[in-house]
C-alpha positions as a LaTeX table, in Angstrom:
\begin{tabular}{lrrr}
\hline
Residue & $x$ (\AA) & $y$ (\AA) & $z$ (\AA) \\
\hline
Unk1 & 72.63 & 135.57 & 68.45 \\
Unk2 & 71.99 & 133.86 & 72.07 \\
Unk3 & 74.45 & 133.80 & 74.52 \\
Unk4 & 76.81 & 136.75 & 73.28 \\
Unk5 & 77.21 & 138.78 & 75.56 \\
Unk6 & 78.14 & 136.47 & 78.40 \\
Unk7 & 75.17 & 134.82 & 80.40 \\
Unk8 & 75.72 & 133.80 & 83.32 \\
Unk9 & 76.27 & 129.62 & 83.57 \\
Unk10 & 73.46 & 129.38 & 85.62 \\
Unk11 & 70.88 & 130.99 & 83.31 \\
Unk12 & 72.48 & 128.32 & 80.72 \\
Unk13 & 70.73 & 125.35 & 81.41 \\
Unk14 & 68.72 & 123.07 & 79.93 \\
Unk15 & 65.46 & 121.13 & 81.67 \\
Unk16 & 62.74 & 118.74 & 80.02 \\
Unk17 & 59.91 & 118.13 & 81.86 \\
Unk18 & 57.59 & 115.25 & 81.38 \\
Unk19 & 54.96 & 113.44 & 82.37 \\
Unk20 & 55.55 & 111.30 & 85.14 \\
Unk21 & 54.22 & 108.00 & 83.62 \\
Unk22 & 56.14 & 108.87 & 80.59 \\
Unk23 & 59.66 & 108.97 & 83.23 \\
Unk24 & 61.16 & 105.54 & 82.31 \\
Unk25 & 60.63 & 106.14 & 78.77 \\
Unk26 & 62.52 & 109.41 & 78.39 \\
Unk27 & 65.27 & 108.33 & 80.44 \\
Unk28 & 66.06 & 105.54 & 78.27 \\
Unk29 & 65.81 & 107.44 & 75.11 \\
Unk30 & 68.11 & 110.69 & 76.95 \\
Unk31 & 70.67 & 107.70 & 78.07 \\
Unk32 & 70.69 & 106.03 & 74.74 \\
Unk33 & 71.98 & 109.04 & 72.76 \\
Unk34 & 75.35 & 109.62 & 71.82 \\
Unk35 & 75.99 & 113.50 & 72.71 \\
Unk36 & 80.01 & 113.37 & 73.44 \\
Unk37 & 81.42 & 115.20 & 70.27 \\
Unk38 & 85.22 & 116.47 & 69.59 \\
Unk39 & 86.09 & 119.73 & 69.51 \\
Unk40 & 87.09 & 121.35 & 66.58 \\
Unk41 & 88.94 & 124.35 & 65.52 \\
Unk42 & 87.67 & 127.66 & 63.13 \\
Unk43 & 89.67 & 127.36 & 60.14 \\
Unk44 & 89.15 & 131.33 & 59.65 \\
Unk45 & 89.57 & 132.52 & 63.79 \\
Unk46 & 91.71 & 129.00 & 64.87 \\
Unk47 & 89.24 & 129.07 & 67.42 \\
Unk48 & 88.65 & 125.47 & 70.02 \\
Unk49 & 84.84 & 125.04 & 69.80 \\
Unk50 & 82.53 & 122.28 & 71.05 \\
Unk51 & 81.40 & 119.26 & 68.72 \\
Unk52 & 77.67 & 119.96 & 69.21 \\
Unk53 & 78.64 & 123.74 & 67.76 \\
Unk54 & 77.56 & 123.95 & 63.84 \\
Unk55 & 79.21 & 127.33 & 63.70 \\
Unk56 & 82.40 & 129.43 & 65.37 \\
Unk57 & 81.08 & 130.67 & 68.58 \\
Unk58 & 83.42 & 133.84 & 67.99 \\
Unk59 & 83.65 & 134.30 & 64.40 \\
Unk60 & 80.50 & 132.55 & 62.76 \\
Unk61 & 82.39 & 130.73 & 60.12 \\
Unk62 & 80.91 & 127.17 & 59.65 \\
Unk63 & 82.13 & 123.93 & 61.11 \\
Unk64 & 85.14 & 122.49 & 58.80 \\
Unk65 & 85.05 & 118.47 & 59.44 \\
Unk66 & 89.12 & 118.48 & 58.24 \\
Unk67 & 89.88 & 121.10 & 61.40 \\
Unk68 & 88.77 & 117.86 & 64.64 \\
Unk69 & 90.65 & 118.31 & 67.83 \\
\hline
\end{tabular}
């Protein structure tokens, strides 16, 4: 599983690279999307995890839509 084990925060990025005369386009489509989810709690571990997160980051269990923050 990536990320156990506690990377560092600067080794957790994320970059896309494109073309520069393809610039304008991708910045429109990156500022057009939606990415703020809740967080929601592990109805197994009761643990807070982010919205983008599909499964418990400390138990595995899968996302519960009843258990928002």
């Amino acid at each position: 599983i990536g990320g156990v084990g506690g990377l560092p925060i600067e080794m957790q990025t994320v970059e896309l690279w494109v073309a520069d005369n393809q610039l304008v386009t991708a910045q429109t489509l990156l500022d057009s999307l939606d990415i703020e989810q809740p967080q929601w709690q592990c109805v197994q571990c009761h643990e807070i995890n982010e919205g983008s997160f599909e499964l418990c980051w400390q138990c595995s269990s899968q996302r519960s839509e009843m258990h928002n923050e």
